[in-house]
C-alpha positions in Angstrom: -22.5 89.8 -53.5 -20.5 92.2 -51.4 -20.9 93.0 -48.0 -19.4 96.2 -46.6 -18.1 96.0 -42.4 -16.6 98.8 -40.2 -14.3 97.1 -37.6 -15.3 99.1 -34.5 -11.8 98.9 -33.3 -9.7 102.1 -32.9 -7.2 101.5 -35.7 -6.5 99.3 -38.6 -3.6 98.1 -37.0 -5.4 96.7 -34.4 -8.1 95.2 -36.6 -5.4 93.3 -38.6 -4.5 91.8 -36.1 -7.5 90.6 -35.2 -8.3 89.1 -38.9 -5.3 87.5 -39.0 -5.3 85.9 -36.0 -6.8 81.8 -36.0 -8.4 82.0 -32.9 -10.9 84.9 -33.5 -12.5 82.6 -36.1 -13.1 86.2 -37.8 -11.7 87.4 -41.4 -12.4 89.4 -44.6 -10.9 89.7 -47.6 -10.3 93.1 -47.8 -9.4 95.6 -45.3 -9.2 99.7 -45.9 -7.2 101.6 -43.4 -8.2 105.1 -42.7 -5.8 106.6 -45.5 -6.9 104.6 -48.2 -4.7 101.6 -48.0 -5.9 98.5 -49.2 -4.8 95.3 -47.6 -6.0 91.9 -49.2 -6.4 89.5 -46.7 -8.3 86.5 -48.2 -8.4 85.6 -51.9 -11.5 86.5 -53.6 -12.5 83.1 -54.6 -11.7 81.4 -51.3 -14.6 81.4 -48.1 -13.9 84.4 -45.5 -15.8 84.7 -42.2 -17.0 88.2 -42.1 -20.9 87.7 -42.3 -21.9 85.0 -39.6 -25.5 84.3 -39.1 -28.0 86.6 -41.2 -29.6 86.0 -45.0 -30.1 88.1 -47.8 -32.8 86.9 -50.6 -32.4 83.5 -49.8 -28.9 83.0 -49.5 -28.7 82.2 -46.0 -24.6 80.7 -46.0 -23.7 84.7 -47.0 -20.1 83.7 -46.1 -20.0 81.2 -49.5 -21.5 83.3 -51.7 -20.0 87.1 -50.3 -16.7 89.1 -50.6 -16.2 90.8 -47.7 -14.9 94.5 -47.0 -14.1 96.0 -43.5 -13.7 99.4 -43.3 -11.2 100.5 -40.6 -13.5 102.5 -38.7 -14.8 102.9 -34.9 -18.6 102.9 -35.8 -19.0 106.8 -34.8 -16.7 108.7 -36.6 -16.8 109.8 -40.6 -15.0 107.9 -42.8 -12.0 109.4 -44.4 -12.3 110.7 -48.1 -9.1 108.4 -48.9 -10.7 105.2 -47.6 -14.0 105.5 -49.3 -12.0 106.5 -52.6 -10.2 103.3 -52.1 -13.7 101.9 -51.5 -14.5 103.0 -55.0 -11.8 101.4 -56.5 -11.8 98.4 -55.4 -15.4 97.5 -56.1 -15.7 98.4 -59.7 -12.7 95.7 -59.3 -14.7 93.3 -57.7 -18.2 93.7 -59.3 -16.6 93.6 -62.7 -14.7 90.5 -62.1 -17.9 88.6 -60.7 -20.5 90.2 -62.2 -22.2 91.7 -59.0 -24.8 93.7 -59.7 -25.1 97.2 -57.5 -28.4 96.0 -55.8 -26.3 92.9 -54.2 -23.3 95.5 -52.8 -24.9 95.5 -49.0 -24.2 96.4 -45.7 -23.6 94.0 -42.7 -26.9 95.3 -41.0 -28.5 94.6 -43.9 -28.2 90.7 -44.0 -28.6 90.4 -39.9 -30.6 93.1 -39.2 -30.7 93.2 -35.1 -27.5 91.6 -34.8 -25.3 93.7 -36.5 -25.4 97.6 -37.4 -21.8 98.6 -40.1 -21.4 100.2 -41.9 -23.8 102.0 -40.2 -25.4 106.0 -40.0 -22.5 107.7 -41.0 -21.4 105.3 -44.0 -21.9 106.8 -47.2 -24.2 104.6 -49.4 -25.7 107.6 -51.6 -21.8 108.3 -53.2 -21.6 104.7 -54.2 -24.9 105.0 -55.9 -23.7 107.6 -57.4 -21.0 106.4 -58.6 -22.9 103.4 -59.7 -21.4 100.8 -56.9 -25.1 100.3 -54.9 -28.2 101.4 -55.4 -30.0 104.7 -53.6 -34.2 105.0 -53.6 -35.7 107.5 -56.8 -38.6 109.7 -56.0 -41.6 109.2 -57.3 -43.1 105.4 -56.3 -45.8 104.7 -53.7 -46.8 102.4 -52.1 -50.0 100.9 -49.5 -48.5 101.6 -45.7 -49.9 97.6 -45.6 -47.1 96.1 -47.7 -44.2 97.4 -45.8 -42.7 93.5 -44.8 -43.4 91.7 -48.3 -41.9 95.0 -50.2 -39.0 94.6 -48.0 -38.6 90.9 -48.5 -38.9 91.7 -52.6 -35.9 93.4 -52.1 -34.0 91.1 -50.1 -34.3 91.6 -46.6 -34.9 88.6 -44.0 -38.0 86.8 -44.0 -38.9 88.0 -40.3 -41.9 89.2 -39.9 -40.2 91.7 -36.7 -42.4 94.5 -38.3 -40.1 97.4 -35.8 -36.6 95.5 -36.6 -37.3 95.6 -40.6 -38.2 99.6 -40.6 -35.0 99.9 -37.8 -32.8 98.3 -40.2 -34.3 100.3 -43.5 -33.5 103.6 -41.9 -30.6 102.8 -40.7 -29.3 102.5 -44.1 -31.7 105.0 -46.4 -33.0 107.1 -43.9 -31.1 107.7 -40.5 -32.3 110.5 -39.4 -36.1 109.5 -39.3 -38.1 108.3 -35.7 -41.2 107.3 -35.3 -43.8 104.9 -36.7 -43.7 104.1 -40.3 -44.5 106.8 -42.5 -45.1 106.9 -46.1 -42.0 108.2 -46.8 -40.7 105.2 -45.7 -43.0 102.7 -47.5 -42.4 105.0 -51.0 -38.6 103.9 -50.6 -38.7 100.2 -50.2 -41.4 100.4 -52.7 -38.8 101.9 -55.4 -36.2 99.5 -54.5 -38.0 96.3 -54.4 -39.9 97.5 -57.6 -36.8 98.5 -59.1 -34.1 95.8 -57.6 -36.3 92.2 -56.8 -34.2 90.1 -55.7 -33.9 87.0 -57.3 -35.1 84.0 -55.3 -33.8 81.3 -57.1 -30.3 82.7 -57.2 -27.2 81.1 -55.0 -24.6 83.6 -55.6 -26.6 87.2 -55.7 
């Protein structure tokens, strides 16, 4: 799979030198700068520690079985047309060459929900449905208020049972803008993408 990172440092500069650097015991194997440049870090095939602890499906080492992508970004500002155009390019690279289907392009939040929040709120995941890079909810399911966790472990999420943390992390990505208690709105989305995208839980590289 793919997993997409902002930095939350104030330039690219400044996050390269933190990838590259041993003692961080942090890397990726891409990194986008704010205009668009692409700068490939660690080769595709080889082991990069971007994820740390989190699981998606039930892939729980996400670093062996994950590519990757921080975004140079501060966590509050837009990202720059040129970056997620580079963003574009390089995954149809990257899902053509290992097959990745668009359900298993994620964010960070998504595979540690609570621990981690990039690409986060301002990160454009609707364009790289789109465009056919990750997958955005249809209108039209429903489903019982009751099945909110299970529906969101069909689709991949972790296996907590942190009823607030799973909707947190759900709107963070589909829905930012929503408060309050689960709704059906909410329920309707997860119940489109874990009817449309199970994931699979026999897989080791999703």
């Amino acid at each position: 799979m793919v997993v997409i990172h902002y930095t939350a440092m104030t330039s690219a500069r400044a996050a390269l030198s933190t990838l590259c650097n041993p003692d961080t015991e942090v890397s990726a194997h891409y990194l986008i700068a704010e205009d668009g440049e692409v700068l490939s870090l660690v080769p595709e095939a080889l082991r990069a520690w971007h994820a740390g602890a989190g699981s998606w499906g039930k892939v729980a080492d996400v670093n062996s079985h994950s590519i990757g992508i921080e975004l140079a970004n501060d966590g509050f500002s837009p990202f720059a047309a040129a970056q997620m155009d580079a963003l574009e390019r390089l995954l149809r690279g990257i899902t053509a060459r290992w097959a990745i289907r668009p359900e298993r392009v994620i964010g960070h939040s998504d595979m540690a929900p609570g621990r981690k929040v990039d690409p986060g709120a301002r990160f454009d995941w609707c364009r790289l449905a789109r465009a056919g890079l990750a997958v955005w909810p249809q209108a039209g399911a429903t489903g019982d208020l009751d099945a909110f966790v299970p529906l969101m472990q069909r689709f991949g999420y972790s296996a907590t049972q942190d009823f607030d943390l799973l909707l947190q992390v759900l709107r963070l990505r589909f829905r930012p803008a929503a408060t309050g208690p689960l709704d059906q709105t909410d329920i309707n989305i997860i119940a489109d993408l874990a009817h449309r995208f199970p994931v699979d839980v026999n897989a080791t590289w999703v």
